[in-house]
PDB file of the backbone (N, CA, C, O) and the ligand in Angstrom, with CONECT records:
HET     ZN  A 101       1
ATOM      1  N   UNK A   1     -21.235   8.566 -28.579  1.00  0.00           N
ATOM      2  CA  UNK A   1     -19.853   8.888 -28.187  1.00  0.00           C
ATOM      3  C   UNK A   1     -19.375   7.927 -27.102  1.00  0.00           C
ATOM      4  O   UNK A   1     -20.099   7.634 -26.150  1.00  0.00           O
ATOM      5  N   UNK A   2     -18.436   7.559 -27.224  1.00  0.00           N
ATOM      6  CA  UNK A   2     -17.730   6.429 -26.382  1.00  0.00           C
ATOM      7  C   UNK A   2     -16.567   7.095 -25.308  1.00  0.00           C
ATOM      8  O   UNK A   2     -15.354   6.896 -25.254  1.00  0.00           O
ATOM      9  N   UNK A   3     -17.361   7.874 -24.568  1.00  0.00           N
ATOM     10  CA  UNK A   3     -16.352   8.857 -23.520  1.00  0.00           C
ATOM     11  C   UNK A   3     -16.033   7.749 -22.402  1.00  0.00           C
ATOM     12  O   UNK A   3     -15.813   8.158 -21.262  1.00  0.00           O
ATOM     13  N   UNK A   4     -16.014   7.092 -22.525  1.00  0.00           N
ATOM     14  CA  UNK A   4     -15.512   5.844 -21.431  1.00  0.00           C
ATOM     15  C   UNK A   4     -13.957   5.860 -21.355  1.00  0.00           C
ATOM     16  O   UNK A   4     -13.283   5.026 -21.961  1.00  0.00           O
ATOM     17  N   UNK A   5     -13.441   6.796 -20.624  1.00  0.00           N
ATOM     18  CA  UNK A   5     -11.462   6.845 -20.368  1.00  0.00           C
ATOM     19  C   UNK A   5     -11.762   6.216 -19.191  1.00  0.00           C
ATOM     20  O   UNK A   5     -12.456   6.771 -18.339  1.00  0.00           O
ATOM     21  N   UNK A   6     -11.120   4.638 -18.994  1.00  0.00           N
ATOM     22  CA  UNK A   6     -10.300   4.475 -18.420  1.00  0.00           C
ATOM     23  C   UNK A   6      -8.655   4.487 -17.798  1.00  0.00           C
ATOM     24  O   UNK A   6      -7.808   3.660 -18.137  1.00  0.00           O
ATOM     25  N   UNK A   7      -8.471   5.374 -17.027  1.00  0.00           N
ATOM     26  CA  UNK A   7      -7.438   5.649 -16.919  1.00  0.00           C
ATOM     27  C   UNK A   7      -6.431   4.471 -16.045  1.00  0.00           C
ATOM     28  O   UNK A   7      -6.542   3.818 -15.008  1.00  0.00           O
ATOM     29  N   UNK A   8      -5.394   4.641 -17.148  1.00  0.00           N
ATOM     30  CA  UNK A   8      -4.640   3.306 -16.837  1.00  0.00           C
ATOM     31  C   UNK A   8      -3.865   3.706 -15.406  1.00  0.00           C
ATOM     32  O   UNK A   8      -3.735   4.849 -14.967  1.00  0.00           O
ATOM     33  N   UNK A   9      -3.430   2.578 -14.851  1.00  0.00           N
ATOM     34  CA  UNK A   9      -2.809   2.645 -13.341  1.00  0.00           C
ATOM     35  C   UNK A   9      -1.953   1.148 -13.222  1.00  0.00           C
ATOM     36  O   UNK A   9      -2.235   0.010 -13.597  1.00  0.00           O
ATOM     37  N   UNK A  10      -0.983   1.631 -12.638  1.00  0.00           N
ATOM     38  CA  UNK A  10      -0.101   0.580 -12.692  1.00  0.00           C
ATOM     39  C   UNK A  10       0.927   0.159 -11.253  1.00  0.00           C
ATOM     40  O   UNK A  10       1.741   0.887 -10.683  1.00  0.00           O
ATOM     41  N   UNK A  11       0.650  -0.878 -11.024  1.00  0.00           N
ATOM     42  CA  UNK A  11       1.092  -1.490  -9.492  1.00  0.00           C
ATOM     43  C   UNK A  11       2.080  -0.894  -8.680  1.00  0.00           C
ATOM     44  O   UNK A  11       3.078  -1.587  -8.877  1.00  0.00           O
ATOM     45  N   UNK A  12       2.312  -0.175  -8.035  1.00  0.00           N
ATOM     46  CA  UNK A  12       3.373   0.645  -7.071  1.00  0.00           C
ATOM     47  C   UNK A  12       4.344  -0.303  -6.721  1.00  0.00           C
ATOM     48  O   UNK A  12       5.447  -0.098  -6.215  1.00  0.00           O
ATOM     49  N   UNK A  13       3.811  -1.380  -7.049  1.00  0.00           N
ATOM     50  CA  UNK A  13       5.126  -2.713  -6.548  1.00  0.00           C
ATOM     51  C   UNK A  13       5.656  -3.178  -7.600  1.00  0.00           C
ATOM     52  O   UNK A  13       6.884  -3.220  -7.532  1.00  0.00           O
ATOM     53  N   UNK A  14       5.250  -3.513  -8.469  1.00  0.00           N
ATOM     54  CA  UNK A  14       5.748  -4.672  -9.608  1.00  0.00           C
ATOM     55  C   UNK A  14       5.557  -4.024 -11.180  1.00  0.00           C
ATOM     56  O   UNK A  14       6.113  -4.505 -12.168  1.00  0.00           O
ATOM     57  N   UNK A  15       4.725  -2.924 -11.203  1.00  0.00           N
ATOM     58  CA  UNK A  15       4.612  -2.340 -12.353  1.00  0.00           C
ATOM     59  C   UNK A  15       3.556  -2.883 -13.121  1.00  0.00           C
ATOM     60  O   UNK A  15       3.380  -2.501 -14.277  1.00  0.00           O
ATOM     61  N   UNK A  16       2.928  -3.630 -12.657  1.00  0.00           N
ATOM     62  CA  UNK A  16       1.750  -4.698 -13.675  1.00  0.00           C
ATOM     63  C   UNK A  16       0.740  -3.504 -13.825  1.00  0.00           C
ATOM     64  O   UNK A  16       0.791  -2.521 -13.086  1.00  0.00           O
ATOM     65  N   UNK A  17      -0.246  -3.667 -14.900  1.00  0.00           N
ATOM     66  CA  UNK A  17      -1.471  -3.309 -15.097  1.00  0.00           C
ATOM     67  C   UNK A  17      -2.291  -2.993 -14.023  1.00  0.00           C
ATOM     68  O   UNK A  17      -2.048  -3.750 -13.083  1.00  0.00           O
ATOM     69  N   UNK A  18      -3.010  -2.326 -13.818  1.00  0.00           N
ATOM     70  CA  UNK A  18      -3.726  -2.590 -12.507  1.00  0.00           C
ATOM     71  C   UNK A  18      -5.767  -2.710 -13.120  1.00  0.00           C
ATOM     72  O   UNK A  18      -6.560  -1.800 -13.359  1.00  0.00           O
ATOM     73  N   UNK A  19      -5.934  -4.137 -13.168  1.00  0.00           N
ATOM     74  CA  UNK A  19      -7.071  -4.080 -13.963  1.00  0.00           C
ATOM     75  C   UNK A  19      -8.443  -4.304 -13.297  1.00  0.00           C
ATOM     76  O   UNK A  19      -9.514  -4.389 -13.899  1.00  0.00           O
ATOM     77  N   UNK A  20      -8.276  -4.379 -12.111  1.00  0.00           N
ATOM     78  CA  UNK A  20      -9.220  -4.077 -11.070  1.00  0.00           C
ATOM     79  C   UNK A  20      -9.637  -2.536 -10.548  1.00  0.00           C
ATOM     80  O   UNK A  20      -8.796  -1.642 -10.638  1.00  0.00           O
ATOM     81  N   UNK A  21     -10.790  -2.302 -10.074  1.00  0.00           N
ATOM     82  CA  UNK A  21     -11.108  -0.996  -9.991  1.00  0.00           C
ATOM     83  C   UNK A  21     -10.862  -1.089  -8.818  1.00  0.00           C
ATOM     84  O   UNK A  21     -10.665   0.099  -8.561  1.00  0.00           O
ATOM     85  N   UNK A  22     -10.624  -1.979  -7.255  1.00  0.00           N
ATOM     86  CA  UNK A  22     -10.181  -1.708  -6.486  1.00  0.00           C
ATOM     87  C   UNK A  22      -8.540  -1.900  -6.321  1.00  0.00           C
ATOM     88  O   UNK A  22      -8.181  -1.159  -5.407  1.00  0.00           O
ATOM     89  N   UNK A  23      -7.996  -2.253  -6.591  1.00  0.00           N
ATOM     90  CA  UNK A  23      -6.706  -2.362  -7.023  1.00  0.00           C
ATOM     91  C   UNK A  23      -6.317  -1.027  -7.558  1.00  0.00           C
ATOM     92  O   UNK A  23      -5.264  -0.592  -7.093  1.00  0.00           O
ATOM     93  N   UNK A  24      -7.014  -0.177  -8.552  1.00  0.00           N
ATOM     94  CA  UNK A  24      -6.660   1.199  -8.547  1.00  0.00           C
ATOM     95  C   UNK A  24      -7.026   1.889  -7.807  1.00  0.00           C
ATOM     96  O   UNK A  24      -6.512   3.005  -7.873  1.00  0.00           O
ATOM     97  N   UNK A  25      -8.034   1.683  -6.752  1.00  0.00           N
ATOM     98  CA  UNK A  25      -7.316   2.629  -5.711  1.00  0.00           C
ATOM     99  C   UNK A  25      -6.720   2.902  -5.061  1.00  0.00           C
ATOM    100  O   UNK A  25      -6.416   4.017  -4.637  1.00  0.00           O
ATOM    101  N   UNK A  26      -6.163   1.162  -4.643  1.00  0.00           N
ATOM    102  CA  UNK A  26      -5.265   0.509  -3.366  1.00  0.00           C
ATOM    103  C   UNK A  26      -3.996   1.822  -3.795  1.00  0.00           C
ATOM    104  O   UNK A  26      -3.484   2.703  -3.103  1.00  0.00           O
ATOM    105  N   UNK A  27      -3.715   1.192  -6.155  1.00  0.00           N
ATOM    106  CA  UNK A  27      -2.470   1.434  -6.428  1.00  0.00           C
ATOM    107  C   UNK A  27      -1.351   0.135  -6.378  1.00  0.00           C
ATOM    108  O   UNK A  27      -0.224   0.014  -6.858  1.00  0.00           O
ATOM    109  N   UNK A  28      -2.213  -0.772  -5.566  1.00  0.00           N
ATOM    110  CA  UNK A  28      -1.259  -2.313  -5.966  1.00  0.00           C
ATOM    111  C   UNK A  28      -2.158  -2.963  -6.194  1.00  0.00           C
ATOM    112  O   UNK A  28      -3.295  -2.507  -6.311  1.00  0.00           O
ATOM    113  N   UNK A  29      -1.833  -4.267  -6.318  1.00  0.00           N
ATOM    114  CA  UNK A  29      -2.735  -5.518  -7.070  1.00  0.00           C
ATOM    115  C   UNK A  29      -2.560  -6.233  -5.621  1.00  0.00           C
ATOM    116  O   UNK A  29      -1.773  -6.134  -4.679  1.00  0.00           O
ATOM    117  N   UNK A  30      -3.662  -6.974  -5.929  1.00  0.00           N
ATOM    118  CA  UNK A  30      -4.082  -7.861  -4.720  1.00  0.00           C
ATOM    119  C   UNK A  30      -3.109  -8.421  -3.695  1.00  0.00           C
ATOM    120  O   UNK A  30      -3.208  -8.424  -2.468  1.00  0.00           O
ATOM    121  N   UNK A  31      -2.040  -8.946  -4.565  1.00  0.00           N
ATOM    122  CA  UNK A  31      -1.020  -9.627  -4.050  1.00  0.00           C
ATOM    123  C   UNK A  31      -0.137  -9.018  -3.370  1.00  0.00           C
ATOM    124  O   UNK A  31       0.132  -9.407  -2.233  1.00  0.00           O
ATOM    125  N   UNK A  32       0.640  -7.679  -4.075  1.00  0.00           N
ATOM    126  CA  UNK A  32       0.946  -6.391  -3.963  1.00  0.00           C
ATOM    127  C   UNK A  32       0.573  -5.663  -2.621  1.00  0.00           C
ATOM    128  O   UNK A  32       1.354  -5.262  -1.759  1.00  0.00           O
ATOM    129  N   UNK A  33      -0.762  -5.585  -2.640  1.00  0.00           N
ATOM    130  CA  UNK A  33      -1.021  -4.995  -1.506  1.00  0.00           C
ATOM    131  C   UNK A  33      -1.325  -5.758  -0.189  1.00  0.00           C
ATOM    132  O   UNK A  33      -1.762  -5.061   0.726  1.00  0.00           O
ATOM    133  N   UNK A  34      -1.198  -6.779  -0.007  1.00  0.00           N
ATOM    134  CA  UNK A  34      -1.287  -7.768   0.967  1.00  0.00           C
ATOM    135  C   UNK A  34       0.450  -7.769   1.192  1.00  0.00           C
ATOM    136  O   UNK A  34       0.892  -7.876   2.336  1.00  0.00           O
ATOM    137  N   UNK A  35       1.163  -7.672   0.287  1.00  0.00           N
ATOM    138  CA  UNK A  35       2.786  -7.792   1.089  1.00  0.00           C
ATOM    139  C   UNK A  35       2.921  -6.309   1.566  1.00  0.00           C
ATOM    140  O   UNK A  35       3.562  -6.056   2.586  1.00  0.00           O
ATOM    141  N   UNK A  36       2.293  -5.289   0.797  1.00  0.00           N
ATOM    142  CA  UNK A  36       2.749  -4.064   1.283  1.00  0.00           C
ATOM    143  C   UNK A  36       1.942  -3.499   3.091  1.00  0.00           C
ATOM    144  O   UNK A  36       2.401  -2.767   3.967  1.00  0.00           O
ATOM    145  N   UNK A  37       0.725  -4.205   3.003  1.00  0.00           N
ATOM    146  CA  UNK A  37      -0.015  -4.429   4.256  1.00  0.00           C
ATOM    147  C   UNK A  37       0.750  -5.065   5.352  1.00  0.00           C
ATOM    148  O   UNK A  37       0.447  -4.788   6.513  1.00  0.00           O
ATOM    149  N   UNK A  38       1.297  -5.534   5.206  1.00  0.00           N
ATOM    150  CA  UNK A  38       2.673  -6.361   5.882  1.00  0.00           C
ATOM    151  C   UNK A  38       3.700  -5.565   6.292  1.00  0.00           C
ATOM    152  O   UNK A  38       4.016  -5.397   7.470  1.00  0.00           O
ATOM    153  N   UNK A  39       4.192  -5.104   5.405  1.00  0.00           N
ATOM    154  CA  UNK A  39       5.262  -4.216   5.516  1.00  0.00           C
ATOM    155  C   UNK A  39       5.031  -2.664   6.203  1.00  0.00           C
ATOM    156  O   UNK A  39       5.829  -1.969   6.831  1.00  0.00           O
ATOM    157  N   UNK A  40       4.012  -2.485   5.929  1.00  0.00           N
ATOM    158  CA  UNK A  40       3.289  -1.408   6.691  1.00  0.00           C
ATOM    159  C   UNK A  40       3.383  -1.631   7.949  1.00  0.00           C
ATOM    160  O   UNK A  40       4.243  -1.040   8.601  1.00  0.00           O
ATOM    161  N   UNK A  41       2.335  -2.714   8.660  1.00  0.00           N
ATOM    162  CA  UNK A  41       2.391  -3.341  10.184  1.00  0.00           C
ATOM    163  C   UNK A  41       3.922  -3.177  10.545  1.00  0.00           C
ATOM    164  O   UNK A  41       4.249  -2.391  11.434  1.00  0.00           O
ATOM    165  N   UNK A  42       4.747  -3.831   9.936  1.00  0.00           N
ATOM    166  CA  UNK A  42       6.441  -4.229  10.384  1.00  0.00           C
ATOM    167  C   UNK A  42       6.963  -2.939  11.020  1.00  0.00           C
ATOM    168  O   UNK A  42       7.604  -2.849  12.067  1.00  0.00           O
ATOM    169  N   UNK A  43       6.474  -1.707   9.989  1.00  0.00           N
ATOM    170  CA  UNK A  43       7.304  -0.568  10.113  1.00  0.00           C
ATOM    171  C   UNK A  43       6.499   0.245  11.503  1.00  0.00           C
ATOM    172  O   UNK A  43       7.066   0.823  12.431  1.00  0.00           O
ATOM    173  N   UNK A  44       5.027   0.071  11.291  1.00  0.00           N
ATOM    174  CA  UNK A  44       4.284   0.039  12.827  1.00  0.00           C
ATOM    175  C   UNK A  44       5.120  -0.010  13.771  1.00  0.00           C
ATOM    176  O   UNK A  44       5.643   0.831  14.502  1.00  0.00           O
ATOM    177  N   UNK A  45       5.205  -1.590  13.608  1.00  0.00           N
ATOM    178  CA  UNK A  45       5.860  -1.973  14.977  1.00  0.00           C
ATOM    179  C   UNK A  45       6.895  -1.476  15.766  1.00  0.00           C
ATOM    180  O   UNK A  45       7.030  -1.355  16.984  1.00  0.00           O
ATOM    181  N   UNK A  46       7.868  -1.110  14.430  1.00  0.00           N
ATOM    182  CA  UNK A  46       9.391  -0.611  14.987  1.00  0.00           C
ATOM    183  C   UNK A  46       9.406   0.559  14.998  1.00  0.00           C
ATOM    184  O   UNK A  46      10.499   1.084  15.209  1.00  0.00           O
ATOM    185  N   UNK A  47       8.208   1.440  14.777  1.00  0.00           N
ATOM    186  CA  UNK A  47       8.172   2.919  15.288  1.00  0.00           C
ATOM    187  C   UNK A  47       7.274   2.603  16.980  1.00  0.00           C
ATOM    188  O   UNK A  47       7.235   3.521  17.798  1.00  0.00           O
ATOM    189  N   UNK A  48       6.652   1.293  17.280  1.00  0.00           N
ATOM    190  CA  UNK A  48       6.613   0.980  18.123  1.00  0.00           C
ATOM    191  C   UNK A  48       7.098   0.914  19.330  1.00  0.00           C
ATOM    192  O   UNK A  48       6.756   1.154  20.488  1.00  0.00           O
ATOM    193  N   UNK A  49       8.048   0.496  18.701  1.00  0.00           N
ATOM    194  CA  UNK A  49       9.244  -0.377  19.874  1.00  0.00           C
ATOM    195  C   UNK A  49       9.651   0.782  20.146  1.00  0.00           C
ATOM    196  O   UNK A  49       9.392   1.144  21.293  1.00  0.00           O
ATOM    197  N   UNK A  50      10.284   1.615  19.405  1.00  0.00           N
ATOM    198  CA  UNK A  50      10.940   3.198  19.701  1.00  0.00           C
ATOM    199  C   UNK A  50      10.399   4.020  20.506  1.00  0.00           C
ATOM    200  O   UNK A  50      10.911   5.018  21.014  1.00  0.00           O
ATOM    201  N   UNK A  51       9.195   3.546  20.650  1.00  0.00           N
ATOM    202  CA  UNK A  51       7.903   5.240  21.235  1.00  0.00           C
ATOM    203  C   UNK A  51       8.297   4.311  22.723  1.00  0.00           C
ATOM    204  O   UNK A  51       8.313   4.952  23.774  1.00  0.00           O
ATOM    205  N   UNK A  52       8.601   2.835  22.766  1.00  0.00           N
ATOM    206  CA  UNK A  52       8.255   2.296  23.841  1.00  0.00           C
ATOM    207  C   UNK A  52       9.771   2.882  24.377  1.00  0.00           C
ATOM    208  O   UNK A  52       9.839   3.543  25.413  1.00  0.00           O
ATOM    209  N   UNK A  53      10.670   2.646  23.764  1.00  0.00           N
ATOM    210  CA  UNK A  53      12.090   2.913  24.654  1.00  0.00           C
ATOM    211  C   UNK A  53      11.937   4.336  25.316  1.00  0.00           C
ATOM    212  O   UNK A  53      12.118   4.475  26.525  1.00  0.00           O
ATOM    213  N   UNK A  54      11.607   5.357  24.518  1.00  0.00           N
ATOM    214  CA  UNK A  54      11.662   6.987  24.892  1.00  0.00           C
ATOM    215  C   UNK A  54      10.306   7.163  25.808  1.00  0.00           C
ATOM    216  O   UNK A  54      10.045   8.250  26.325  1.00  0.00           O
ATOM    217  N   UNK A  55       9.475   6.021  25.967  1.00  0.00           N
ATOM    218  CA  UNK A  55       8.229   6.617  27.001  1.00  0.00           C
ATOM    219  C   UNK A  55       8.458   6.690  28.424  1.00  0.00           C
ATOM    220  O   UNK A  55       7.745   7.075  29.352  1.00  0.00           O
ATOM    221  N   UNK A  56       9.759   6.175  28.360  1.00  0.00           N
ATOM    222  CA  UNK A  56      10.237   6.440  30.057  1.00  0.00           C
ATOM    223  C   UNK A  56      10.670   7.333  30.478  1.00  0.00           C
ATOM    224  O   UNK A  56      11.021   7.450  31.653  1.00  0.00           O
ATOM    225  N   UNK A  57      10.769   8.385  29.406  1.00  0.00           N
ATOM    226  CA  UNK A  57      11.760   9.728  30.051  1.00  0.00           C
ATOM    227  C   UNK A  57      10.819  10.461  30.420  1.00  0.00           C
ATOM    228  O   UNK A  57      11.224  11.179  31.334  1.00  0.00           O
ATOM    229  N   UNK A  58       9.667  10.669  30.156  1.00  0.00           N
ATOM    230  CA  UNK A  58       8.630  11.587  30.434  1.00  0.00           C
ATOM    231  C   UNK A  58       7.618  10.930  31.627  1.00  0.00           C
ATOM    232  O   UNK A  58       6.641  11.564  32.026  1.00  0.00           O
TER     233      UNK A  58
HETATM  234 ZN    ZN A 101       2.080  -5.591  -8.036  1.00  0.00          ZN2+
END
């Protein structure tokens, strides 16, 4: 019996295949997840900057 399901998964960014087994877990493809790693940090930052303006009231 050939119970081997791979279950398909497909890039949260671009929609491609996702034919790596780490790539399905990321949920993006290599490339994919290196811009979204990026974009992650960015949004870091500017919840950053914010915590920094309001840390003076307390
Ligand atoms: Zn992608």
């Amino acid at each position: 019996m050939n119970n081997e399901t791979v279950e398909e998964k497909y890039c949260g960014r671009c929609n491609r295949k996702l034919k790596s087994e780490k790539s399905r877990e990321t949920g993006f493809g290599p490339v994919c997840k290196k811009k979204h790693d990026l974009e992650k940090v960015t949004v870091v930052e500017e919840i950053g900057e914010n915590l920094d303006k309001d840390g003076g009231t307390e």
